[in-house]
SEKE-140701 format. One record per residue (C-alpha): y, x, z; residue number from 1. Coordinates in nm, 2 decimals. Example, Ala and Ser with C-alpha at 12.3 -4.5 7.8 and 13.67 -1.06 7.14 Angstrom:
! residues 2
SITE      Y      X      Z keke
SITE  -0.45   1.23   0.78    1
SITE  -0.11   1.37   0.71    2
This chain:
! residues 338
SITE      Y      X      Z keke
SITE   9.50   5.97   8.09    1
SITE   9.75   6.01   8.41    2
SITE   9.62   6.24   8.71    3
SITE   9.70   6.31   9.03    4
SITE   9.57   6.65   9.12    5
SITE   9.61   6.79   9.47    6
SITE   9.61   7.11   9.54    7
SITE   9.65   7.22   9.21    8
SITE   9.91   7.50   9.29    9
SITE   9.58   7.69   9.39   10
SITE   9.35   7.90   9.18   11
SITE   9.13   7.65   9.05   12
SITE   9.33   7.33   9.07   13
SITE   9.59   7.51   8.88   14
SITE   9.30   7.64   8.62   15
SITE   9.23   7.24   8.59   16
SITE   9.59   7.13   8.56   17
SITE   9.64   7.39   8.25   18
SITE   9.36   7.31   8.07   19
SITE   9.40   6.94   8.10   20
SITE   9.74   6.97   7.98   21
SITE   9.71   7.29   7.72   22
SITE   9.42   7.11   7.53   23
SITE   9.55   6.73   7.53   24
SITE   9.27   6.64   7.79   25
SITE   9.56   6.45   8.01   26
SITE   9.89   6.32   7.92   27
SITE  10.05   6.38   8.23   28
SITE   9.97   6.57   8.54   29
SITE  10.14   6.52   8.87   30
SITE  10.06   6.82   9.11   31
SITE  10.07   6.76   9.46   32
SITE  10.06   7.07   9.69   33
SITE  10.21   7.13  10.06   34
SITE  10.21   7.54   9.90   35
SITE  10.05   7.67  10.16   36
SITE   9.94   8.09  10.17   37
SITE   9.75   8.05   9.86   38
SITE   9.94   7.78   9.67   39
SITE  10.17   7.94   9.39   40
SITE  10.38   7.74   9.15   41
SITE  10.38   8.08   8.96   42
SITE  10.01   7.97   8.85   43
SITE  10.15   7.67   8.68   44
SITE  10.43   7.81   8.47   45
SITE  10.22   7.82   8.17   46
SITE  10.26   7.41   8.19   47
SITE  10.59   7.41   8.38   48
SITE  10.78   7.32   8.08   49
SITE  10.52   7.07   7.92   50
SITE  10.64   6.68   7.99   51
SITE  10.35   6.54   8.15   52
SITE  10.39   6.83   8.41   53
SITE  10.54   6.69   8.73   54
SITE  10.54   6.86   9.11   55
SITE  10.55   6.67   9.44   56
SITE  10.57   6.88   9.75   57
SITE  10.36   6.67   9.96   58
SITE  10.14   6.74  10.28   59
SITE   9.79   6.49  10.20   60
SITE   9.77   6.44  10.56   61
SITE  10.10   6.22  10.47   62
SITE   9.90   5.91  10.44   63
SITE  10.21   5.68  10.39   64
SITE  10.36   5.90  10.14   65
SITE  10.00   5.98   9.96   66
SITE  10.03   5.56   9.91   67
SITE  10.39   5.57   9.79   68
SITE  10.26   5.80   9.54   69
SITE  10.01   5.63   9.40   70
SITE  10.14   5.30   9.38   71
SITE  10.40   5.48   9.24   72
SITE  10.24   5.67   8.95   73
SITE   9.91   5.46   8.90   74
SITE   9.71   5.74   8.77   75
SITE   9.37   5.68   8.64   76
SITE   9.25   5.97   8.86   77
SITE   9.23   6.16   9.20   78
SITE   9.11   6.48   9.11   79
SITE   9.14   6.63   9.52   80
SITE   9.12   7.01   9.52   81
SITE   9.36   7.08   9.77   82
SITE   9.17   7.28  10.08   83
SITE   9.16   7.53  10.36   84
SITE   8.93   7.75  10.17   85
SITE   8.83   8.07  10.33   86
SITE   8.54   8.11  10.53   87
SITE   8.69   8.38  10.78   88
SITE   9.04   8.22  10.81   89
SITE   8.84   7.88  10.93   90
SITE   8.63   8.13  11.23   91
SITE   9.00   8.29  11.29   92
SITE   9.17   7.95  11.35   93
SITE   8.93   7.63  11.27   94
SITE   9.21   7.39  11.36   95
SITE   9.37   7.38  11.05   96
SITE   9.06   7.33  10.78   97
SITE   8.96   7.06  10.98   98
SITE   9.30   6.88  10.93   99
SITE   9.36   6.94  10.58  100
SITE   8.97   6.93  10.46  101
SITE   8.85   6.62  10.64  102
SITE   9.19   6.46  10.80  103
SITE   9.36   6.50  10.48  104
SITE   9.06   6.37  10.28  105
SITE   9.05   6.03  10.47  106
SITE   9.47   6.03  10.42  107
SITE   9.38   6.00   9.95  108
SITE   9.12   5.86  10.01  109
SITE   9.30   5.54  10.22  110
SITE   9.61   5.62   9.97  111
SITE   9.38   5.57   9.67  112
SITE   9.19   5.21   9.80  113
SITE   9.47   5.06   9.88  114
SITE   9.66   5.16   9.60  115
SITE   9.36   5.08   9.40  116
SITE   9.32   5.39   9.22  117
SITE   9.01   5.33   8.96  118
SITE   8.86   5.72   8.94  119
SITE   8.81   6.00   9.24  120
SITE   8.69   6.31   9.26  121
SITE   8.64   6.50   9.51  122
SITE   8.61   6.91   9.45  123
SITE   8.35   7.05   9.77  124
SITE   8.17   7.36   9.75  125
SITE   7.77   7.49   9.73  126
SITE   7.85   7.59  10.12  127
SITE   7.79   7.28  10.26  128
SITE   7.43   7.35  10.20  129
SITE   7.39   7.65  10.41  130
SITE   7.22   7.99  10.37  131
SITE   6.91   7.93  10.13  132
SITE   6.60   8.12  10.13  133
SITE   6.44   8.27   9.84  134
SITE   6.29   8.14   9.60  135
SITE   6.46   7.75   9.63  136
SITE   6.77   7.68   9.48  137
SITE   6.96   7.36   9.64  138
SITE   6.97   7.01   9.45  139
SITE   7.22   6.74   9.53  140
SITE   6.95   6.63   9.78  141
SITE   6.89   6.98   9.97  142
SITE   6.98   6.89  10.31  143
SITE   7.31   6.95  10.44  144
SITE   7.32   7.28  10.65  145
SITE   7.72   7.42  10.70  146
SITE   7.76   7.71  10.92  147
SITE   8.13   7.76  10.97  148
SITE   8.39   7.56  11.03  149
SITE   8.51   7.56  10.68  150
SITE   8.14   7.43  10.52  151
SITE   8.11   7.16  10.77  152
SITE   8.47   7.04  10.73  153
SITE   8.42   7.03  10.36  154
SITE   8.05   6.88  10.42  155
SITE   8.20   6.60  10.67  156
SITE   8.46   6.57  10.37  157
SITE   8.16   6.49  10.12  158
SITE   7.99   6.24  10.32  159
SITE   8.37   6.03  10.41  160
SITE   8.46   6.07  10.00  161
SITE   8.05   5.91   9.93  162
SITE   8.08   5.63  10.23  163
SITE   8.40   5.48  10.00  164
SITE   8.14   5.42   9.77  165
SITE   7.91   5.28   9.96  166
SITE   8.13   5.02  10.21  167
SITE   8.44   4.95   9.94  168
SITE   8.29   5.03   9.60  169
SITE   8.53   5.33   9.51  170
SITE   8.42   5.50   9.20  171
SITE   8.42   5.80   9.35  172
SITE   8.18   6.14   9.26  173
SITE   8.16   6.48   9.46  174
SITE   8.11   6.79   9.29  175
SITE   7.98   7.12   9.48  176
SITE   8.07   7.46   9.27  177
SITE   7.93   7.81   9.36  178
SITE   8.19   8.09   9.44  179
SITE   8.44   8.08   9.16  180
SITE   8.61   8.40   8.96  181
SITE   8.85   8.45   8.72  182
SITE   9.28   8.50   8.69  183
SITE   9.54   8.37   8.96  184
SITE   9.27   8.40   9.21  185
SITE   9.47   8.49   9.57  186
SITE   9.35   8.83   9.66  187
SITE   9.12   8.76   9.97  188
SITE   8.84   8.66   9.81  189
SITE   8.56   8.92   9.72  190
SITE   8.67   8.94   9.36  191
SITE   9.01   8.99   9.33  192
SITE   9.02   9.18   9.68  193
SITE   8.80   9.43   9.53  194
SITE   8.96   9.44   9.21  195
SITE   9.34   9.46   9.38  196
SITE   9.23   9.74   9.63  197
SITE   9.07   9.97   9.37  198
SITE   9.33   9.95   9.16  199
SITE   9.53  10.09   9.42  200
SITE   9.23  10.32   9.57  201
SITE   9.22  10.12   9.85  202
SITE   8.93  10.11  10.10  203
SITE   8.66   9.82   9.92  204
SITE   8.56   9.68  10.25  205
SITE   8.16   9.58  10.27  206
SITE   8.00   9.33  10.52  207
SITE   7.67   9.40  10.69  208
SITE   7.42   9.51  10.41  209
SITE   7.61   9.39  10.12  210
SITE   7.31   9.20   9.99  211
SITE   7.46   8.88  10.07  212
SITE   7.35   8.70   9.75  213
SITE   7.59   8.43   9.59  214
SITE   7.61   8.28   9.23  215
SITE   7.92   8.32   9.05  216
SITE   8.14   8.07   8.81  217
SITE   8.40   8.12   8.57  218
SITE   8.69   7.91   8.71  219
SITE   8.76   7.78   8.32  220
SITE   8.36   7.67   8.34  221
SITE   8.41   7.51   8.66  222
SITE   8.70   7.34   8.56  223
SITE   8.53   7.21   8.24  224
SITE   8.24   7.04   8.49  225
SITE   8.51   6.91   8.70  226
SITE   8.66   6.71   8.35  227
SITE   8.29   6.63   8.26  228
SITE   8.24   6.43   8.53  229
SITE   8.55   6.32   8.58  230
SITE   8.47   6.14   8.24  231
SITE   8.08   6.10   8.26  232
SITE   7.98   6.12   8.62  233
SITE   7.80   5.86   8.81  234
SITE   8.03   5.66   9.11  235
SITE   7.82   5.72   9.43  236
SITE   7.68   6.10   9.32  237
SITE   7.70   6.42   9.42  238
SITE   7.70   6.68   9.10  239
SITE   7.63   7.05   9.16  240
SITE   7.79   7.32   8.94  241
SITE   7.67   7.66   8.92  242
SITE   7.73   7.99   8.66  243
SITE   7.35   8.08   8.68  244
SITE   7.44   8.39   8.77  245
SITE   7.33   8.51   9.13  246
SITE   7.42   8.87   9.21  247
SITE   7.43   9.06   9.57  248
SITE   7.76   9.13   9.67  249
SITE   7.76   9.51   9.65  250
SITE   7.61   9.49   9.32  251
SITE   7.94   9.28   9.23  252
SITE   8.15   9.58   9.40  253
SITE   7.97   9.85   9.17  254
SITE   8.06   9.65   8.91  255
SITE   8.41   9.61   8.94  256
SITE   8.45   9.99   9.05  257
SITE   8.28  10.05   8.71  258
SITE   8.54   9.84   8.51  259
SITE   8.86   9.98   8.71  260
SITE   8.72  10.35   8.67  261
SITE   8.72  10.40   9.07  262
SITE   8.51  10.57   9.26  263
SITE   8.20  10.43   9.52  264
SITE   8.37  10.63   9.81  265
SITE   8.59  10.33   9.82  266
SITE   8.32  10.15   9.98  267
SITE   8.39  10.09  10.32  268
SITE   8.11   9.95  10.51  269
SITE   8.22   9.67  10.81  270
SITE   8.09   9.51  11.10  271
SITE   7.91   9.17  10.91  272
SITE   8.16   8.77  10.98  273
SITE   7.96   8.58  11.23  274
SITE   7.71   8.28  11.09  275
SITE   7.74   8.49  10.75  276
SITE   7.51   8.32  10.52  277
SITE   7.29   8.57  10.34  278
SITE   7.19   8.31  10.04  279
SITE   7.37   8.07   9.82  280
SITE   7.16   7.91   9.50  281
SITE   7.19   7.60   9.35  282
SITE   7.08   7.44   9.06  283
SITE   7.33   7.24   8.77  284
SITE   6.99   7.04   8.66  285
SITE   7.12   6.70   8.74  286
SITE   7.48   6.80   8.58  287
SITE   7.31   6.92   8.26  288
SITE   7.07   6.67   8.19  289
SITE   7.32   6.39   8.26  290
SITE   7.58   6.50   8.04  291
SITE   7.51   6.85   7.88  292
SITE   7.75   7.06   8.06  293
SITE   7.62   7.40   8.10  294
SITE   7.85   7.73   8.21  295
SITE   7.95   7.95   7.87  296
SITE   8.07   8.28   8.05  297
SITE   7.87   8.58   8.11  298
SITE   7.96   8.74   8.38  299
SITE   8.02   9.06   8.27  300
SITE   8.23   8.99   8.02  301
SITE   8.42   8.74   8.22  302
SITE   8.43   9.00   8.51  303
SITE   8.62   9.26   8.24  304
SITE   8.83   8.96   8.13  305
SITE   8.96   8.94   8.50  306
SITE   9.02   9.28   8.58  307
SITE   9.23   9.33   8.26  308
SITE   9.42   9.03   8.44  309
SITE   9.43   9.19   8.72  310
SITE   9.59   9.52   8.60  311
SITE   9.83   9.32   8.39  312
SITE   9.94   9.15   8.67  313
SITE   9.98   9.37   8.98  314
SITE  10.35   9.23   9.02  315
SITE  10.17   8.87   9.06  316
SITE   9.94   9.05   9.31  317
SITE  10.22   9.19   9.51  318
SITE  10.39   8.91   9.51  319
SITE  10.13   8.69   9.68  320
SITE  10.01   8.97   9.91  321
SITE  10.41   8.98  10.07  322
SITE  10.34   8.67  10.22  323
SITE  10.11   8.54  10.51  324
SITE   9.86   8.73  10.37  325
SITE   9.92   9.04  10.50  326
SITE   9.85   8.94  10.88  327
SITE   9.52   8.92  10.78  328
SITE   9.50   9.23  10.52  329
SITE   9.27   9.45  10.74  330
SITE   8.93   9.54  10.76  331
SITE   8.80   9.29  11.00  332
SITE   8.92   9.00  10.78  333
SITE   8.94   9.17  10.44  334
SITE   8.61   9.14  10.29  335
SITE   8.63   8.73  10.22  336
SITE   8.32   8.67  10.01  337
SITE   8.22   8.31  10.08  338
């Protein structure tokens, strides 16, 4: 099988690119990433020497090179990844997530019609559905609720991906995730923020309460769905993916102060991100009983799996940090649980 994964100089695009090529799941992968902040060809060295691996530095916006590409390579698959991710960054400066997430959608998707590309997939997020209350957990049908501009660029994303089903007959399937951990994570997110600034007994900045309650994934379980439906997924549907594993965020921070050894006088407590939803929660039902996917990792042991990561890579860390990210490395824009 030949793919063309964008984004996948990113945290979990790259987690999908190794593990299709490190375990024979895809002959060749050709990456295609404009390396924004968070994209890192550093995540793909691992594959960097294998001979399907191949890099195009490529905006997907670029709809007449997207089409060059594909008619070029042919690939079986579309797995689209690439994103303006972060909640806070898309209140900061909304502009850009609306280009790349919903512009730069339409761009593959026209690339992959008329090139005639037989399989898409497009990666989106549980956040399209909103802040849920207790005790519901969203379906595919929940209705679609996004509160920043980052949700409803990836929701409007969704629905442009699904209408290529509908009006041209694109086999194309839309998966949702919850928030993701795990290594090669860029250090903005709750996770590895927390994890990089205790290790370095830096202020842990809080939002609000901390309650804020979201399910967490293993990126290596997420990127297992992603190949699961990629192979066994429905054209025309929407598949959730979840780690069953819904935690408060401060409950997440005690943990991860536990495993690095730091003290809870880290804790920093902040003014809470506007439109902050309080409650994600899905359910992998549909996912499951269609094909039989269902998440391996505990948490905590997947949690202790990434901060040995993390403390085994603090050069990676610093290395990522010495970029654009540090314009935003304060406490009003720090705390980037999504």
């Amino acid at each position: 099988m030949k793919l063309i994964v964008t984004g996948a100089a990113g945290f979990i695009g790259s987690c999908f690119v190794r593990m299709m090529l490190s375990e024979g799941m895809a002959a060749k992968a050709v990456v295609v990433d404009s390396l924004t902040y968070a994209g890192n060809l550093e995540n793909l060295t691992p594959v960097a020497g294998h001979p399907g691996f191949t890099f195009e530095h490529a905006n997907i916006c670029d709809e007449a090179r997207m089409l060059a590409l594909f008619e070029a390579e042919r690939p079986d698959a579309v797995v689209h990844f690439a994103a303006e991710s972060h909640v806070d960054r898309s209140i900061h400066s909304p502009a850009p997530v609306i280009q790349t997430n919903f512009v730069g959608t339409f761009s593959l998707l026209e690339a992959a019609r008329r090139a005639g590309v037989p399989r898409f997939v497009h990666i989106s997020t549980d956040e399209v559905y909103g802040s849920i209350p207790e005790p519901f957990d969203a379906d595919e049908n929940y209705p679609v609720r996004a509160s920043s501009p980052y949700s409803a660029s990836k929701a409007g994303s969704d629905l442009l991906a699904l209408s290529y089903f509908t009006t041209y007959k694109m086999n194309v399937s839309v998966t949702r995730a919850s928030n993701n951990y795990g290594p090669y994570q860029f250090p903005e997110k709750l996770i590895p923020l927390m994890i990089s600034n205790a290790l370095e007994d830096k202020p842990l900045p809080v939002y609000g309460d901390g309650r804020q309650v979201r399910d967490w994934l293993f990126v290596e379980d997420h990127c297992r769905a992603i190949y699961t439906v990629l192979q066994n997924g429905r054209p025309g549907e929407v598949y959730n993916i979840g780690g069953n594993c819904s935690l408060p965020n401060l409950d997440v921070i005690h943990r991860i102060l536990k495993a690095t050894g730091k003290p809870e006088s880290l804790i920093t407590w902040v003014q809470d991100r506007p439109g902050h939803d309080r409650r994600y929660a899905l359910t992998n039902e549909k996912l499951s009983r269609e094909t039989g996917w269902a998440p391996r990792m505990d948490f905590d042991y997947g949690l202790a799996m990434t901060v040995d990561w993390y403390k085994n890579n603090q050069g990676w860390v610093e290395r990522v940090k010495s970029g654009e990210y540090h314009k935003f490395y304060d406490l009003n824009y720090a705390n980037r649980a999504t």
